[in-house]
Jmol script that loads the backbone (N, CA, C; Angstrom):
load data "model"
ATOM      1  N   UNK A   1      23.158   8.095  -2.314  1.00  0.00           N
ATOM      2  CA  UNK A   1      21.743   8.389  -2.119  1.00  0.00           C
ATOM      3  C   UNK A   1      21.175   7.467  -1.043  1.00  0.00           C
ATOM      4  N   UNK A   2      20.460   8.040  -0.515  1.00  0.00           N
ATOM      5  CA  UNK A   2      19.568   7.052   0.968  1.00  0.00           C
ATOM      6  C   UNK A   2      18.707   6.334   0.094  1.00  0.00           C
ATOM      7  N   UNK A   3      19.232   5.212   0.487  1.00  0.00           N
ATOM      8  CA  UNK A   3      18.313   3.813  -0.082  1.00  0.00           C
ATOM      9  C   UNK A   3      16.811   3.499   1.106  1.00  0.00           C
ATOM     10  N   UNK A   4      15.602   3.417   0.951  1.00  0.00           N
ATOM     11  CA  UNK A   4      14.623   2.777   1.809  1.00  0.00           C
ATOM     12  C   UNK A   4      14.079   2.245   1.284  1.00  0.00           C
ATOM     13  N   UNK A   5      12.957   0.977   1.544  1.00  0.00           N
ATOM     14  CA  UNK A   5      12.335   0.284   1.101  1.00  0.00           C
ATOM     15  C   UNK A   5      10.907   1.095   0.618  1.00  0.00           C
ATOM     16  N   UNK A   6      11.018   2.080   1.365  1.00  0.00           N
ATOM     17  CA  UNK A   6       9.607   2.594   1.404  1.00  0.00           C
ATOM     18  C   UNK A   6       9.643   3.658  -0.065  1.00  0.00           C
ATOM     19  N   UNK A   7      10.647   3.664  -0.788  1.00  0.00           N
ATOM     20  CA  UNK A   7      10.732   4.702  -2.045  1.00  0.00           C
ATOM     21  C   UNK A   7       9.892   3.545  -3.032  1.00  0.00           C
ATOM     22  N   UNK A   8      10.182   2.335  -2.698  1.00  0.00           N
ATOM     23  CA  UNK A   8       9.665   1.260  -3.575  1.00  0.00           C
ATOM     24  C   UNK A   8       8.311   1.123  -3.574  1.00  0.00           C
ATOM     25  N   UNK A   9       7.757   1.249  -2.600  1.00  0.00           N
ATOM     26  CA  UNK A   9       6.200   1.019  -1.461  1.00  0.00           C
ATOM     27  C   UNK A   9       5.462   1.795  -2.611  1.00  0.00           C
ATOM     28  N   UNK A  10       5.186   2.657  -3.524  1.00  0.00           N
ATOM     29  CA  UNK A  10       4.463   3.086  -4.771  1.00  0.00           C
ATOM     30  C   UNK A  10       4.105   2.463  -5.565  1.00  0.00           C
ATOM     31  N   UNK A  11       5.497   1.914  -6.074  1.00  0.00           N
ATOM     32  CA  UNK A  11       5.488   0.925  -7.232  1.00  0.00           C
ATOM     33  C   UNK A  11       4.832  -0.165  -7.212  1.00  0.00           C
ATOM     34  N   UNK A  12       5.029  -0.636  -5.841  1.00  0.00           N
ATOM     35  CA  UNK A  12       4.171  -2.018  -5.768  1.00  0.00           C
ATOM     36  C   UNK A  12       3.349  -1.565  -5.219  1.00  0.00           C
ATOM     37  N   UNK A  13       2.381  -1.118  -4.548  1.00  0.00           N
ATOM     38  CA  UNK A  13       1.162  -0.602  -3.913  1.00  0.00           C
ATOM     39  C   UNK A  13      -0.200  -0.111  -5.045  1.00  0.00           C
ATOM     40  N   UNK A  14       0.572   0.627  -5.945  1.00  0.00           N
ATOM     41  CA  UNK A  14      -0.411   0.423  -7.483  1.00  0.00           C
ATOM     42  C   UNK A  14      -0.604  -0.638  -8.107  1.00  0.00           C
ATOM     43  N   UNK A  15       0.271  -0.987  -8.504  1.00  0.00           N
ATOM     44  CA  UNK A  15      -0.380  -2.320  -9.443  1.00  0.00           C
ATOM     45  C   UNK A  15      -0.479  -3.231  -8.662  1.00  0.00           C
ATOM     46  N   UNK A  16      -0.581  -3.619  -7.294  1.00  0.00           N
ATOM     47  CA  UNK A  16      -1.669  -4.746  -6.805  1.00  0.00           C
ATOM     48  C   UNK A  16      -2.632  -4.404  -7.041  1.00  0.00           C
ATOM     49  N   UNK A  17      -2.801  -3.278  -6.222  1.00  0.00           N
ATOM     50  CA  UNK A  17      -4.217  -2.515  -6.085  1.00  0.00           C
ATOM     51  C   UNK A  17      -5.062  -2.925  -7.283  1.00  0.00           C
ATOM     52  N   UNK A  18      -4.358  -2.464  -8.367  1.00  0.00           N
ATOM     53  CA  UNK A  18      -5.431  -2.271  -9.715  1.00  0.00           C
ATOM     54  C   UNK A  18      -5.722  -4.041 -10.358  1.00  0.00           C
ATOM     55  N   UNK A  19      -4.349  -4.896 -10.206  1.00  0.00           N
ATOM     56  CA  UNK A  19      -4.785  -6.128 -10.588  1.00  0.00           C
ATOM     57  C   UNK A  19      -6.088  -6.493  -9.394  1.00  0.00           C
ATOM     58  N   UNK A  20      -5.766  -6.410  -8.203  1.00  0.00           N
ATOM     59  CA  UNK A  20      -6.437  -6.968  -7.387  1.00  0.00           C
ATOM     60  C   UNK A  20      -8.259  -6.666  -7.253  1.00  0.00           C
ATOM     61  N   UNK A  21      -8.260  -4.927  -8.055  1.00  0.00           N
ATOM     62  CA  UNK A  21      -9.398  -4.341  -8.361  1.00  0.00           C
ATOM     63  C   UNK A  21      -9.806  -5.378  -9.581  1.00  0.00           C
ATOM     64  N   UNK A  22      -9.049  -5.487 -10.516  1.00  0.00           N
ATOM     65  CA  UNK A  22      -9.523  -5.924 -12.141  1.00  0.00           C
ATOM     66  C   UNK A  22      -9.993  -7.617 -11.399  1.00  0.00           C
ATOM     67  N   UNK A  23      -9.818  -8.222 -10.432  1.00  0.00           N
ATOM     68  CA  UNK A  23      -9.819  -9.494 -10.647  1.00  0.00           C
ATOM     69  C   UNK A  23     -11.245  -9.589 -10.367  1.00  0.00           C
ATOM     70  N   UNK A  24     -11.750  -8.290  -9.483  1.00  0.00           N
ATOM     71  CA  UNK A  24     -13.107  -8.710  -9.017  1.00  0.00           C
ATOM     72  C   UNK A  24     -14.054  -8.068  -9.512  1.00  0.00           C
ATOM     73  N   UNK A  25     -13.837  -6.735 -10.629  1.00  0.00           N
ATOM     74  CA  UNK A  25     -14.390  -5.930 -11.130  1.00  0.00           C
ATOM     75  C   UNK A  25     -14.403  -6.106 -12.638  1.00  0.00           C
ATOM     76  N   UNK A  26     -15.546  -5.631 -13.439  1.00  0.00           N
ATOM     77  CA  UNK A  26     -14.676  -5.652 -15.123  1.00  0.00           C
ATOM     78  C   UNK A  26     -14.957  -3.945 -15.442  1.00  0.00           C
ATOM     79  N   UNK A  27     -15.812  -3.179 -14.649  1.00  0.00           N
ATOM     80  CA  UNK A  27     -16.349  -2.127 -15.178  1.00  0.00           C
ATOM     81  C   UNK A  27     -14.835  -1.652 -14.428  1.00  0.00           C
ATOM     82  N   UNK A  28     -14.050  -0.191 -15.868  1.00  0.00           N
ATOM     83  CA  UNK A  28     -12.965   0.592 -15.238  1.00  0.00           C
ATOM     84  C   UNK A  28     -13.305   1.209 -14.297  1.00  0.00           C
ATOM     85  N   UNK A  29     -14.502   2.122 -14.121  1.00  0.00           N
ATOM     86  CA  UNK A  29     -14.620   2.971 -12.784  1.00  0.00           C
ATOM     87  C   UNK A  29     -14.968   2.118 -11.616  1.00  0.00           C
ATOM     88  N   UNK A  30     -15.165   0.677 -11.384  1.00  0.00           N
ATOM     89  CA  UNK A  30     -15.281  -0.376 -10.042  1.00  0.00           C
ATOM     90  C   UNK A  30     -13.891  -0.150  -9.557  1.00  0.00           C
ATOM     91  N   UNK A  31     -13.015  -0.560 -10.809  1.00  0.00           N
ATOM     92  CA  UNK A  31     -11.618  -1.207 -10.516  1.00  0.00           C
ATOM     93  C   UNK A  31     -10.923   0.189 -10.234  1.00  0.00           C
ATOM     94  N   UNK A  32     -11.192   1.177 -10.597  1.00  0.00           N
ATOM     95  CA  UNK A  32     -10.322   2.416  -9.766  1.00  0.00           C
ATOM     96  C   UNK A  32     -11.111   2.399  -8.751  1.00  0.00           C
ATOM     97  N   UNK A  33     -12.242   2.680  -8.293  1.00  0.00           N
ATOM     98  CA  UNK A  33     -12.574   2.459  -6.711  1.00  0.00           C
ATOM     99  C   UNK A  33     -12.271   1.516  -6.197  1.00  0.00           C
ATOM    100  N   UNK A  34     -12.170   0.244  -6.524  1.00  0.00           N
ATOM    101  CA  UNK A  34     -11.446  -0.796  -5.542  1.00  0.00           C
ATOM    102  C   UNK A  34     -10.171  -0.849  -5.485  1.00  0.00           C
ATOM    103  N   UNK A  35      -9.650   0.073  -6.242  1.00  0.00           N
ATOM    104  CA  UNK A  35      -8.106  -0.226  -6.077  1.00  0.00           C
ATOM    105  C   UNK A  35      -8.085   1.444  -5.361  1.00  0.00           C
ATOM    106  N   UNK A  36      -8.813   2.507  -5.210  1.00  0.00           N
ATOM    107  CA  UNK A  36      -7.978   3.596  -4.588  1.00  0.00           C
ATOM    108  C   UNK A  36      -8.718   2.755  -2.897  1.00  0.00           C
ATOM    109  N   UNK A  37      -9.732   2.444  -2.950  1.00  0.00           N
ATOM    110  CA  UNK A  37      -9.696   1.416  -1.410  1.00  0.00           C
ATOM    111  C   UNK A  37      -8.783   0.935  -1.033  1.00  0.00           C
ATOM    112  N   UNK A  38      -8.084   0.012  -1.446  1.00  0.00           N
ATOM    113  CA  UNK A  38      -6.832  -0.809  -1.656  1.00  0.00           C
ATOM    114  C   UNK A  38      -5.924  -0.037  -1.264  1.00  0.00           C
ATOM    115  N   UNK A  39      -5.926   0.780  -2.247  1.00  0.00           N
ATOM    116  CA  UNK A  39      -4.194   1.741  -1.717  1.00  0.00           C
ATOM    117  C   UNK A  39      -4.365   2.128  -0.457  1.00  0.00           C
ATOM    118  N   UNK A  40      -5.638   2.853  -0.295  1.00  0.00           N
ATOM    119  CA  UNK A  40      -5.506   3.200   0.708  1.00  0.00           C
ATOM    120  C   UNK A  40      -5.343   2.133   1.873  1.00  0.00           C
ATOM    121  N   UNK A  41      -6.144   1.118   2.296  1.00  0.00           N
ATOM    122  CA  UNK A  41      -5.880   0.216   2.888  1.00  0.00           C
ATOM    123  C   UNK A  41      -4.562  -0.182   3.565  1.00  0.00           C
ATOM    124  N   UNK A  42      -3.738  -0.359   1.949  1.00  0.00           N
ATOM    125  CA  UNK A  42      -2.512  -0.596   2.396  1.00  0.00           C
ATOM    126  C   UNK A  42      -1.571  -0.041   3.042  1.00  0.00           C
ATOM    127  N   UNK A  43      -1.743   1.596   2.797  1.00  0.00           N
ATOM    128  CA  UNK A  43      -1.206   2.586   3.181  1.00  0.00           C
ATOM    129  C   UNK A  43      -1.132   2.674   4.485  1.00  0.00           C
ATOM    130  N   UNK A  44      -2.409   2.226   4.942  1.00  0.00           N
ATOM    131  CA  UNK A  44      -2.922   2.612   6.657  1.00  0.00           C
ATOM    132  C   UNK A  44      -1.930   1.540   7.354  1.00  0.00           C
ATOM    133  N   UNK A  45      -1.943  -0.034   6.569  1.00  0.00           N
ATOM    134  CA  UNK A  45      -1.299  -1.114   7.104  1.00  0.00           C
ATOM    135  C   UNK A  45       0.400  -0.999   7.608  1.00  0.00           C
ATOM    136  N   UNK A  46       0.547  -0.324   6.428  1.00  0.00           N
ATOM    137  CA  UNK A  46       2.098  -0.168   6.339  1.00  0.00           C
ATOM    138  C   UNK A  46       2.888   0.714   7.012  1.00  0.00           C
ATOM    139  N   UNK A  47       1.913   2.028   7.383  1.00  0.00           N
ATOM    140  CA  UNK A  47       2.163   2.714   8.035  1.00  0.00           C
ATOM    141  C   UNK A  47       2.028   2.636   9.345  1.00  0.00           C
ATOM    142  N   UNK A  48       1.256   1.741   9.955  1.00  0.00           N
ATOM    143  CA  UNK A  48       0.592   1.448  11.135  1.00  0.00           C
ATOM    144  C   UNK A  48       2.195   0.816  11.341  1.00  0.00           C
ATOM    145  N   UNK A  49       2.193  -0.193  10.722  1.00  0.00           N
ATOM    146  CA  UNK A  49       3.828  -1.500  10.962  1.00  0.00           C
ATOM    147  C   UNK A  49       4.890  -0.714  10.947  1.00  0.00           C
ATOM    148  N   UNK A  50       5.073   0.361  10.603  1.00  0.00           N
ATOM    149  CA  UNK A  50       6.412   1.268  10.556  1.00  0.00           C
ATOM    150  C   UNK A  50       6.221   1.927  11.498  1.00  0.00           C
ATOM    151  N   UNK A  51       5.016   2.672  12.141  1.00  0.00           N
ATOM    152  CA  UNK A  51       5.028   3.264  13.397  1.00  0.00           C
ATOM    153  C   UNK A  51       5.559   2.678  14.918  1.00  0.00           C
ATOM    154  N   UNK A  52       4.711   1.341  14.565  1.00  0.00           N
ATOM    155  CA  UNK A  52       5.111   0.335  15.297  1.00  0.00           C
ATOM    156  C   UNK A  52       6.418  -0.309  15.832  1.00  0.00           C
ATOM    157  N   UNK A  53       7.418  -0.554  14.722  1.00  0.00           N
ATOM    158  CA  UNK A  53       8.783  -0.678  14.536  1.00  0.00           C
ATOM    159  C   UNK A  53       9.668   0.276  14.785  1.00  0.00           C
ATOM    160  N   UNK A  54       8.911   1.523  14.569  1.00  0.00           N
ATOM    161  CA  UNK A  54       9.843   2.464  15.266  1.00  0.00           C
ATOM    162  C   UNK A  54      10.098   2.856  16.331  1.00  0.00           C
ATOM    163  N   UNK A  55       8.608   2.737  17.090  1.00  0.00           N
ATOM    164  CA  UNK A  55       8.797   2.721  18.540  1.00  0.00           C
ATOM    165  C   UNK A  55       9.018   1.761  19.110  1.00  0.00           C
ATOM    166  N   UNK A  56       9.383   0.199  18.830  1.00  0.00           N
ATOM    167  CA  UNK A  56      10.430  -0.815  19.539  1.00  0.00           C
ATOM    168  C   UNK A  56      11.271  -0.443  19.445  1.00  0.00           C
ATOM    169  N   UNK A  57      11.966  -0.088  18.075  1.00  0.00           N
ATOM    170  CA  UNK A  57      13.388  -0.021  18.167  1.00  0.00           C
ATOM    171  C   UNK A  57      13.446   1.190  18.736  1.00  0.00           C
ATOM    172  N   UNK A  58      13.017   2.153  19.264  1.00  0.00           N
ATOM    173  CA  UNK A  58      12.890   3.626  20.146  1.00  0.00           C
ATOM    174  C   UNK A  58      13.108   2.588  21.672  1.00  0.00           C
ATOM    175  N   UNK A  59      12.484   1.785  22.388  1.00  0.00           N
ATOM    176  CA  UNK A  59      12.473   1.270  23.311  1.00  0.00           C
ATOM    177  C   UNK A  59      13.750   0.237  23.586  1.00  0.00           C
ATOM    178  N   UNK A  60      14.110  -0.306  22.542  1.00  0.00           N
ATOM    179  CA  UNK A  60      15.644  -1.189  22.674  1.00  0.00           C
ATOM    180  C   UNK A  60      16.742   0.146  22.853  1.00  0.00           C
TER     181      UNK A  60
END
end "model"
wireframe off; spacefill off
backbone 0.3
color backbone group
């Protein structure tokens, strides 16, 4: 089976999100909006850095 890091990128991308929501929130509906912010956030980050990496290594 094709192993990537990015099958993992779920698993950990939720539960930061939601601890990272709970640390600053106590009401549940804050902490799902700060954590679907979050995901998303991260999403944009990670994806941005993989786009990125692909077109160096496209250029080497």
């Amino acid at each position: 089976m094709w192993q990537s890091i990015f099958w993992h990128a779920p698993a950990l991308i939720i539960p930061i999100s939601l601890v990272y929501g709970a640390t600053r929130f106590e009401s549940p509906v804050e902490i799902t909006k700060e954590a679907l912010h979050w995901i998303r956030r991260l999403v944009v980050f990670l994806a941005s850095v993989a786009i990125v990496v692909h077109f160096l290594t496209w250029l080497v």
